[in-house]
C-alpha positions as CSV (number, residue, x, y, z in Angstrom):
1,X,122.2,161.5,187.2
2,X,119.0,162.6,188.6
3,X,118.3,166.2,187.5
4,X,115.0,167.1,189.1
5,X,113.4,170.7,188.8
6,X,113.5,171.9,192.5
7,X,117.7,171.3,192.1
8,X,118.0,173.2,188.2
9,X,116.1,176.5,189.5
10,X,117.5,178.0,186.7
11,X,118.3,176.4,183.4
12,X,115.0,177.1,182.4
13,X,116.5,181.1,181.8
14,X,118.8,179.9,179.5
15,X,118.2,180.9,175.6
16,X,119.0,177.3,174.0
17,X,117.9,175.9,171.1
18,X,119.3,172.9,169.3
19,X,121.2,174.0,166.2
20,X,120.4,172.7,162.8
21,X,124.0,172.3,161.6
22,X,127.1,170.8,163.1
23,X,129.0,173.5,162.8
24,X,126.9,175.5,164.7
25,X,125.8,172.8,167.1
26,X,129.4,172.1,168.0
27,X,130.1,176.1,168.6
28,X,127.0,176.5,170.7
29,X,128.0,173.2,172.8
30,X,132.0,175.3,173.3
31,X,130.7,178.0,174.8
32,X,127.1,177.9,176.2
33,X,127.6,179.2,179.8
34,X,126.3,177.8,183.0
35,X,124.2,180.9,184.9
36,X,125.6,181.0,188.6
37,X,122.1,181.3,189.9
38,X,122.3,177.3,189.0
39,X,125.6,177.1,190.2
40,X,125.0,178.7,193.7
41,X,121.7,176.1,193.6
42,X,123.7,173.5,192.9
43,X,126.1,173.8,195.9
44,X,123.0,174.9,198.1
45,X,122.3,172.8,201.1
46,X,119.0,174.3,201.3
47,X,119.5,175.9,204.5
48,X,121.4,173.4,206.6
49,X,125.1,173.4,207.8
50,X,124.8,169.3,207.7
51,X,125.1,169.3,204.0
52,X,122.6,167.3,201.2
53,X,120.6,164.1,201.2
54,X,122.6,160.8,201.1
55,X,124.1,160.8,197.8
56,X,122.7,163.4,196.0
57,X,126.0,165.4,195.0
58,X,125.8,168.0,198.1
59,X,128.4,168.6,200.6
60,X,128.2,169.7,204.1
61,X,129.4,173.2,205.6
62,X,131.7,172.6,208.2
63,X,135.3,174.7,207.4
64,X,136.1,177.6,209.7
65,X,137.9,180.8,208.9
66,X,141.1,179.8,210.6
67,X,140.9,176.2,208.7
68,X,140.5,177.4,205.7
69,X,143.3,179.7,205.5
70,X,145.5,177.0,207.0
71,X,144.4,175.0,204.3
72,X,146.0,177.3,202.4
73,X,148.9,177.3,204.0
74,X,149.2,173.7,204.2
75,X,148.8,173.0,200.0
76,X,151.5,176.4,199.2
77,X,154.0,176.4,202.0
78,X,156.1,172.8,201.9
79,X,156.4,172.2,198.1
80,X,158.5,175.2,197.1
81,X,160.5,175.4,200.1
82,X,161.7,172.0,201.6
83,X,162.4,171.0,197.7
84,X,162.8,173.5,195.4
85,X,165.6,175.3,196.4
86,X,168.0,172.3,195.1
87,X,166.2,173.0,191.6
88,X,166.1,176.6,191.4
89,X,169.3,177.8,192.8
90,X,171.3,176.2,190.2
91,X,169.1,178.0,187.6
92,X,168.8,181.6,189.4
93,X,171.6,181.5,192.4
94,X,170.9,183.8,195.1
95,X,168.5,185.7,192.4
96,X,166.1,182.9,193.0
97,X,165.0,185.9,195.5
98,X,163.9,187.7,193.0
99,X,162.3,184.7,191.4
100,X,160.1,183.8,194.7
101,X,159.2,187.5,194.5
102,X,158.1,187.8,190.6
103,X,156.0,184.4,191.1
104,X,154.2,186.0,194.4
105,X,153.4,188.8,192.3
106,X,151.9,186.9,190.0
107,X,150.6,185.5,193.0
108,X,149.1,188.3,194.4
109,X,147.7,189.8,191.4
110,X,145.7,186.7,191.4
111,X,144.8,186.1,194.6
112,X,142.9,189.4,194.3
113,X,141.1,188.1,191.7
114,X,140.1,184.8,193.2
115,X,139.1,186.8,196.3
116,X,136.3,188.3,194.2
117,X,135.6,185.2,192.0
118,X,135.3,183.4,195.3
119,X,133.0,185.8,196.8
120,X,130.4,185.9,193.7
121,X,130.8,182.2,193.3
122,X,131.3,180.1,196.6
123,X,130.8,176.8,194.9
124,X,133.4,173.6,194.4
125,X,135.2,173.6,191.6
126,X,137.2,176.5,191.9
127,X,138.5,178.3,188.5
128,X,136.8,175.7,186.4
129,X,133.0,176.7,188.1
130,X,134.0,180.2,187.4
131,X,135.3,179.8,183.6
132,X,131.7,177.7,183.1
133,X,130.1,180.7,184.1
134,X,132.3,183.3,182.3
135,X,133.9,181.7,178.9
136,X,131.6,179.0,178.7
137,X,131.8,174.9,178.6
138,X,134.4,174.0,176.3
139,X,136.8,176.9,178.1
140,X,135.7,175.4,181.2
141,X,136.3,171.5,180.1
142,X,140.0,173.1,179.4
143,X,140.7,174.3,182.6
144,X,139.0,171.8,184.5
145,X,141.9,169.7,182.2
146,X,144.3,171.7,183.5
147,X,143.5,171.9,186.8
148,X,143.9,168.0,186.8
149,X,146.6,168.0,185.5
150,X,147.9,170.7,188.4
151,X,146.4,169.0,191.1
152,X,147.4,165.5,190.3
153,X,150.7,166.1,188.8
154,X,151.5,168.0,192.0
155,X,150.4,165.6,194.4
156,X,152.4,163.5,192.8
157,X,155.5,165.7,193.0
158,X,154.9,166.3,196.3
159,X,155.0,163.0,197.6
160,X,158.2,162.3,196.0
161,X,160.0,164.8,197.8
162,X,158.3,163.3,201.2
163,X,160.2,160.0,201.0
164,X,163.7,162.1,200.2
165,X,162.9,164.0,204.1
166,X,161.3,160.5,205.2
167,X,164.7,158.8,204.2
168,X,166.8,161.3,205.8
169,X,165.0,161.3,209.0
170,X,165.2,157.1,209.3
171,X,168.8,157.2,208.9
172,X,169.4,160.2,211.1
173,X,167.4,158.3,213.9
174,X,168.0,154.8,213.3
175,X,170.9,154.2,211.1
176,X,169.2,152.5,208.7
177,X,169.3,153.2,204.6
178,X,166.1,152.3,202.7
179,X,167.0,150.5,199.3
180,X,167.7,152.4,195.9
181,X,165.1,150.5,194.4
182,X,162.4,151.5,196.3
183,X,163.2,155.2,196.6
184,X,163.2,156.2,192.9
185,X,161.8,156.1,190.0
186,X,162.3,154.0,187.0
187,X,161.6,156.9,184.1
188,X,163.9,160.1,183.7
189,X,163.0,163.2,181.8
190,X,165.0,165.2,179.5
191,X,164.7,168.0,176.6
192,X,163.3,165.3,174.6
193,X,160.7,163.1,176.4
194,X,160.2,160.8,179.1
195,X,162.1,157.0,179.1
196,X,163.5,154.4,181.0
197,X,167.1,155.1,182.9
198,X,166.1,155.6,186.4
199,X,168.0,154.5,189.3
200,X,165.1,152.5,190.9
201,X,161.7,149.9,190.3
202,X,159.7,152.6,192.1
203,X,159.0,155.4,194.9
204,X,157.2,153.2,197.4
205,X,156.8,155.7,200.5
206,X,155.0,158.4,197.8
207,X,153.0,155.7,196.7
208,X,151.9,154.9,200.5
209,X,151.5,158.1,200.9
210,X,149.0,159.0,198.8
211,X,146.8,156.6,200.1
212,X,147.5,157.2,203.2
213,X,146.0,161.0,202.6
214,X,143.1,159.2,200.8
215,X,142.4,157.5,203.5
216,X,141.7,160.6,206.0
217,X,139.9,162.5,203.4
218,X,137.4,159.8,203.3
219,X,137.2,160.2,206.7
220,X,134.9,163.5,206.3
221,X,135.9,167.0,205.3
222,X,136.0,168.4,209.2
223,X,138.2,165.8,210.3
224,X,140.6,166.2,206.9
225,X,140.5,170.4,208.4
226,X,141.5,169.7,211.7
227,X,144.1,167.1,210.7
228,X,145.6,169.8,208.4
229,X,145.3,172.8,210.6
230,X,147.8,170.7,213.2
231,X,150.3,169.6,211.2
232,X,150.4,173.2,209.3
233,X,151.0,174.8,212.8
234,X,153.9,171.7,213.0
235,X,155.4,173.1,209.5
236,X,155.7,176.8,211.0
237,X,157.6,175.7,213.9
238,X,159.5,174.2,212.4
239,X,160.5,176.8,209.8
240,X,160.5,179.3,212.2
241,X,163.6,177.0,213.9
242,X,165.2,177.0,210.4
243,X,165.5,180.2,209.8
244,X,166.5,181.3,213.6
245,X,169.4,178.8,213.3
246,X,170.4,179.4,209.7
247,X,170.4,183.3,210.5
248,X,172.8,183.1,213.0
249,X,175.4,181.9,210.8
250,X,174.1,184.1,207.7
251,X,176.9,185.3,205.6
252,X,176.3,188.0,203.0
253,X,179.1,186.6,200.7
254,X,177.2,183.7,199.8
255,X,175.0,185.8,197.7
256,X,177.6,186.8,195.0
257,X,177.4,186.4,192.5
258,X,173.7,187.0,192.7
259,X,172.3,186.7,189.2
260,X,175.2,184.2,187.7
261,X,173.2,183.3,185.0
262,X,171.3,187.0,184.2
263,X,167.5,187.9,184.0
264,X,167.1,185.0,182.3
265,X,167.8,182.2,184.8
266,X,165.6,184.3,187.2
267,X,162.8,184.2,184.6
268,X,163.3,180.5,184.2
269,X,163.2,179.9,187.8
270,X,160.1,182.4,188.7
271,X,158.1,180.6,185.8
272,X,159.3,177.1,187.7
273,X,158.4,178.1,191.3
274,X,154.9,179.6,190.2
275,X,153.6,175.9,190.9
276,X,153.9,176.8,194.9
277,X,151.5,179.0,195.1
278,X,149.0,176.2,193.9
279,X,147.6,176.9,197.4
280,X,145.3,179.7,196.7
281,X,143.6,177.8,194.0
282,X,143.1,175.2,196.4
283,X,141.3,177.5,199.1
284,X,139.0,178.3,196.6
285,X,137.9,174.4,195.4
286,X,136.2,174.1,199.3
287,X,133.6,176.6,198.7
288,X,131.1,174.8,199.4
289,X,132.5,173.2,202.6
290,X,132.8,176.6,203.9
291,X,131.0,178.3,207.0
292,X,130.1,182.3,205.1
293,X,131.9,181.3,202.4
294,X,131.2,184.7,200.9
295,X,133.1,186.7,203.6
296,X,135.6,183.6,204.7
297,X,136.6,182.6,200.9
298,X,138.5,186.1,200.0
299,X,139.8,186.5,203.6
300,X,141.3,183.0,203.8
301,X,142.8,183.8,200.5
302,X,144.7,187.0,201.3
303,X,145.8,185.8,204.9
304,X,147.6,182.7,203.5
305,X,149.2,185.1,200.5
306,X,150.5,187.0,203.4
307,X,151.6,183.8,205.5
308,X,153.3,182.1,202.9
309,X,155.0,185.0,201.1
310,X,156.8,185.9,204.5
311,X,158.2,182.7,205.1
312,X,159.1,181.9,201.5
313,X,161.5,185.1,201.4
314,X,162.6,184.6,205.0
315,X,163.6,180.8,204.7
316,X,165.2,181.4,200.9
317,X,166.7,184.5,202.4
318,X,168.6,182.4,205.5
319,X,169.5,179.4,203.6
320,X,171.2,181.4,200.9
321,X,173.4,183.4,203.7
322,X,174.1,179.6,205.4
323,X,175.6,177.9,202.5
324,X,177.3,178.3,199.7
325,X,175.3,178.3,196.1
326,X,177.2,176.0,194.6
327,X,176.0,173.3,197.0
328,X,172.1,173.1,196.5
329,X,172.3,171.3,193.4
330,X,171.2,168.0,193.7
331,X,171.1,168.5,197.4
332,X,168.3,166.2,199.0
333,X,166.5,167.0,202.0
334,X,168.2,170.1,201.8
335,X,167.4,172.1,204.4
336,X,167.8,169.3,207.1
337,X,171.2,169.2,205.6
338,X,172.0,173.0,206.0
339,X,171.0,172.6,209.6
340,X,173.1,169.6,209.9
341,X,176.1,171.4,208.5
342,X,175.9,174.6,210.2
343,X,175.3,173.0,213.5
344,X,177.3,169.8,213.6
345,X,174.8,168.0,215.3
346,X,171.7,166.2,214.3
347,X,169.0,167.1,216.6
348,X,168.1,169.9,213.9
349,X,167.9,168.4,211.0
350,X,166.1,165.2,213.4
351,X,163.6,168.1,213.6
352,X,163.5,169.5,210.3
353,X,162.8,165.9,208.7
354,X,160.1,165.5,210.8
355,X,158.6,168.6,210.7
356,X,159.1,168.1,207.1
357,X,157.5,164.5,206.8
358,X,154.3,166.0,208.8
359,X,154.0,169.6,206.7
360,X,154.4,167.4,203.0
361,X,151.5,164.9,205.0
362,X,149.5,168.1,204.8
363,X,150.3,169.2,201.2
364,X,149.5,166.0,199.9
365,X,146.1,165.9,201.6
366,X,145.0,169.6,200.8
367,X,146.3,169.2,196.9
368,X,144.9,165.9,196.6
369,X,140.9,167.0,198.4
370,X,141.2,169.9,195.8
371,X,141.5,167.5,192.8
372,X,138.6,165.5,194.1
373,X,136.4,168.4,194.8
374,X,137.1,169.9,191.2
375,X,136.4,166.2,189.2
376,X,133.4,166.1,191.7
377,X,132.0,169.7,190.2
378,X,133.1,168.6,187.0
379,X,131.2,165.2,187.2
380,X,127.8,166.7,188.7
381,X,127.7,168.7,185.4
382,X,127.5,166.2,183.3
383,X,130.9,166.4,182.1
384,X,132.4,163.2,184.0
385,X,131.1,159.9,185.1
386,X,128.3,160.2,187.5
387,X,130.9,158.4,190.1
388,X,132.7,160.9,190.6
389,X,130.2,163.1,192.2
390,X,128.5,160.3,194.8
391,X,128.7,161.2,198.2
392,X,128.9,159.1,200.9
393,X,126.0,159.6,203.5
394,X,127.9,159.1,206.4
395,X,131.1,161.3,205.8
396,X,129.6,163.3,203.4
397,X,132.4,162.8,201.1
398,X,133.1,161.6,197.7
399,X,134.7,158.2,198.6
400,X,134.6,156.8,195.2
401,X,136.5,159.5,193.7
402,X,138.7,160.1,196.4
403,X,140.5,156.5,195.8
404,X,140.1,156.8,191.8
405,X,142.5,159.8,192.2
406,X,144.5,158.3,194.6
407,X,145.3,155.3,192.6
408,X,146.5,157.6,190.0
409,X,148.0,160.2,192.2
410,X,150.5,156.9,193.2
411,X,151.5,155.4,190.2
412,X,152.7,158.8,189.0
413,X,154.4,159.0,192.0
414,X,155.9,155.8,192.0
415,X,157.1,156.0,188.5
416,X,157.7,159.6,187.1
417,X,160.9,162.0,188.2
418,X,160.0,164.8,190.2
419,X,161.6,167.3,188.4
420,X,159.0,167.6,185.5
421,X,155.9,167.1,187.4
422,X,157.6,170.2,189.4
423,X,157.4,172.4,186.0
424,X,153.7,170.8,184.5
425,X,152.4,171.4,187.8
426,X,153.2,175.4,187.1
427,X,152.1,175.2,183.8
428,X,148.4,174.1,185.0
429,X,148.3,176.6,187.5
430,X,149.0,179.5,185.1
431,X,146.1,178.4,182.9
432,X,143.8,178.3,186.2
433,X,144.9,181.5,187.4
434,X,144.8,183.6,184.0
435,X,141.1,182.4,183.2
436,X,140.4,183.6,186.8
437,X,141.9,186.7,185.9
438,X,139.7,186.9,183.1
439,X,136.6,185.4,184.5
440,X,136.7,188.7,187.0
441,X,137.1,191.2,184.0
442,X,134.0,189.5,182.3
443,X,131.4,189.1,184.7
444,X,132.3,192.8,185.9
445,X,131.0,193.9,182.8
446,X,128.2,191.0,181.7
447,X,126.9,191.0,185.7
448,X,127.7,194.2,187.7
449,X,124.3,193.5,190.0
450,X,125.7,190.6,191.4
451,X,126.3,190.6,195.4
452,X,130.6,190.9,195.8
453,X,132.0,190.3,199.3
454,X,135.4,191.8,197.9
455,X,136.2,194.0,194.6
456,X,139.3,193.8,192.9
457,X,141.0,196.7,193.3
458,X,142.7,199.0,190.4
459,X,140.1,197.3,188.2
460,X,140.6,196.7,184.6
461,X,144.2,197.0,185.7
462,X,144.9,194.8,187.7
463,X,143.3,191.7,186.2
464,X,144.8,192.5,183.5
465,X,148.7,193.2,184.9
466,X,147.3,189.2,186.7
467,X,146.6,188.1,183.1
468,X,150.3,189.5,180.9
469,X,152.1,187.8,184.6
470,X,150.8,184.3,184.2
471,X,151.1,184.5,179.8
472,X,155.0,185.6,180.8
473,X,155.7,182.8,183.1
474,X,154.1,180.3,180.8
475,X,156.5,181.5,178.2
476,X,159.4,181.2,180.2
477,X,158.5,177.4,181.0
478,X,160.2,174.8,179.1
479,X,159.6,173.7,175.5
480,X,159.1,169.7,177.0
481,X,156.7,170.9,179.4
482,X,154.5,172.9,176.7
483,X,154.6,169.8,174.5
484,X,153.2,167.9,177.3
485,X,150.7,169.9,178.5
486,X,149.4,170.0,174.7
487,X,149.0,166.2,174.6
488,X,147.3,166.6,177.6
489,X,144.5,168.4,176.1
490,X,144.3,166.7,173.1
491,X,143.6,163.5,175.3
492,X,140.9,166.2,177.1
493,X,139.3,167.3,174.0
494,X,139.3,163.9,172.8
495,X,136.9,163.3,176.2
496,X,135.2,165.8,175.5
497,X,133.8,165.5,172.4
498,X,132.8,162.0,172.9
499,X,131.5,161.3,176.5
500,X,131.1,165.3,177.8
501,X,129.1,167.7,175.0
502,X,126.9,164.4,175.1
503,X,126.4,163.8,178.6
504,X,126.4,168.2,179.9
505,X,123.0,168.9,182.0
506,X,123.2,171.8,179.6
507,X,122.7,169.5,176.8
508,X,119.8,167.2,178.3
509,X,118.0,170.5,179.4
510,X,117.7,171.8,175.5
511,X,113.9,171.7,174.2
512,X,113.7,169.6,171.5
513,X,113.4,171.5,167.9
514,X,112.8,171.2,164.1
515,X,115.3,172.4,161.9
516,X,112.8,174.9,161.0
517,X,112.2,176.3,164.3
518,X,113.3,179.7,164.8
């Protein structure tokens, strides 16, 4: 990558020298921090709203207020509700409630602190810029890990669950069944690993639609916005039907027992669900595609907190009261199915599929443009191939790494079972949020000049109360899970050590030294 002096204002502040020993070079390399002066620089379009010069790792401002908290909306609201039920019930029962509220929380907690992350730091990237900045690169090179595997894992997930609702809806309007074989995958998980056993060759529609999401976000990052904004108002309407119909036949006696399975089961299940909430992360990762991103990146984040946290309780709350809790397990499509039960027709659940197949269309595309924008920061540091941060001229969009990502985005899938990239999806977002958490606590103390267009409130507290949330879920997630996410940052340090300390702009801008230098 080029790195001329007019586009690094600022690493010339930074105190580096090269150490004379290993050990001391390789601690230096973990935690030398990136100033945000140079990442504010970086993500500067030098006083245009058109964005950078063809290729030259700059992207254009062009996401409103409204767009960006729909795209909030779009990446949170449609994982947790139109699938997870089925998973979580059986775990929780009606307490699943709870669950939804101990995750949202969490949630919130967060949220705050992103608001003021955002506000300081308005750059692509998201948590991963601000842990750079905070804890320094090889924290950074972690979470940027995790964030992948988040992003990526949940897309993935996602997408699965969109050919269970695009199934339903084909038979429900033409009578026809799609084949095992292409509807499932050919690896199950269990307590101890991943292995054959699956019921089909592969999950052809998620594949498809992954790259039909790719597709549209190479289109340009207004177009991706308006896209999203329609099909999000598409998902409210048609929750909004769910839970007028489902209320009418709400019956309170299908919430006993509430907690079958104790404190526990509703720990399990909060811990599980945290991953639907991956939407805030995902508002923050368009910073710098973002009209006043200082005002607009906080706001959007506490509007769609508030969006998606009523609608979370309200359809959990209705479905709960309309069917029996016995039922959601292994229930596909569920909600269509509730509305086809409690109404004996099929219009409703016609609807709900559909509404269903458009609003997971839109949590696909969100999720997956936050995974490219994040390897896209991560690359223009140095710390990933160069083609991952190209832009295309004409869309102003990173088109290489948009279909690298989507490549790998399908064949997980098309071959892995949703129900563990459900709980490693969670896992990544409670590393994201609790170095955010942090990153706030830190630069409140190391950088209390620097302009804030929102202040945690409560402050040590809160970040704090953010920080113990996110460690307790993580806890509460299960031991297959933790051993996976662990191989996934061996594989990450593994990177690091050989492509990224080597390649960091932080590395090539150290002076040259003796040993004997001071």
């Amino acid at each position: 990558m080029d790195v001329r002096p007019d586009h690094r204002p600022d690493l010339h502040r930074l105190d580096l020298h090269r150490p004379a020993h290993h050990h001391h070079r390789l601690a230096h390399r973990l935690t030398r921090r990136k100033p945000v002066e140079t990442l504010l620089a970086d993500s500067s379009d030098h006083g245009g709203n058109r964005g950078g010069n063809q290729g030259d790792g700059r992207l254009g401002r062009s996401i409103t207020l409204f767009q960006l908290t729909l795209f909030g909306v779009g990446a949170t609201i449609g994982t947790g509700i139109f699938f997870v039920l089925s998973e979580e019930v059986p775990v929780a029962g009606p307490a699943v409630l709870v669950a939804f509220l101990i995750a949202g929380l969490a949630a919130g907690l967060t949220a705050m602190c992103y608001a003021e992350m955002s506000s300081m730091i308005p750059v692509s990237g998201s948590s991963y810029s601000y842990a750079y900045a905070t804890l320094g690169e090889g924290a950074a090179f972690f979470v940027a890990a995790s964030l992948a595997l988040e992003y990526g894992v949940s897309a993935a997930a996602v997408a699965i669950g969109w050919s269970e609702y695009l199934r339903n809806l084909l038979f429900n309007v033409t009578g026809l069944s799609l084949p095992e074989w292409m509807l499932s995958a050919p690896l199950v998980a269990d307590a101890t690993g991943v292995h054959p056993g699956g019921r089909g060759l592969m999950n052809l529609p998620a594949a498809i639609l992954v790259f039909l999401c790719a597709l549209l976000l190479a289109r340009g990052a207004r177009e991706s916005a308006r896209a999203n904004a329609i099909m999000v108002m598409v998902k409210l309407g048609v929750l909004a039907l769910f839970i007028a119909l489902a209320a009418t036949v709400f019956h309170s006696g299908n919430l006993a027992p509430f907690a079958p399975h104790g404190f526990a089961g509703v720990s399990m299940a909060a811990g599980a669900i945290f991953f639907t909430f991956v939407g805030l992360d995902a508002i923050s990762t368009a910073g710098e595609e973002v009209e006043n991103p200082r005002r607009n990146l906080p706001l959007a984040i506490v509007l769609a907190l508030a969006v998606v946290t009523c609608f979370y309780v309200l359809v959990t709350l209705t479905a709960l009261g309309a069917q029996d809790q016995t039922r959601f397990a292994g229930q596909e499509a569920g909600l269509a199915v509730i509305l086809q039960t409690i109404t004996g027709a099929t219009w409703p659940a016609v609807i709900l599929s559909a509404g269903a197949v458009v609003s997971v269309f839109s949590v696909t595309l969100i999720v997956l443009y936050g995974q490219t924008r994040i390897l896209f920061a991560v690359s223009r540091d140095g710390l990933l191939p160069p083609i991952f941060h190209r832009v295309n001229p004409q869309t102003m969009t990173p088109t290489a790494n948009t279909f690298i990502v989507a490549a790998l985005v399908a064949l997980a899938a098309a071959l892995l079972p949703a129900d563990m990239l459900w709980h490693l999806t969670s896992m990544g977002t409670l590393v994201a949020f609790t170095v955010v958490s942090a990153g706030v606590i830190l630069l409140r103390y190391r950088r209390p000049d620097m302009p804030r267009g929102f202040h945690v409130p409560f402050f040590p507290y809160l970040p704090i109360l953010s920080i113990l949330c996110c460690l307790y879920l993580i806890a509460n997630l299960s031991a297959i899970v933790l051993m996976l996410t662990l191989a996934w940052g061996v594989v990450a340090a593994i990177f690091y050590f050989t492509y990224s300390a080597r390649h960091s702009l932080l590395e090539r801008a150290l002076p040259e030294r003796s040993p004997d230098t001071p």
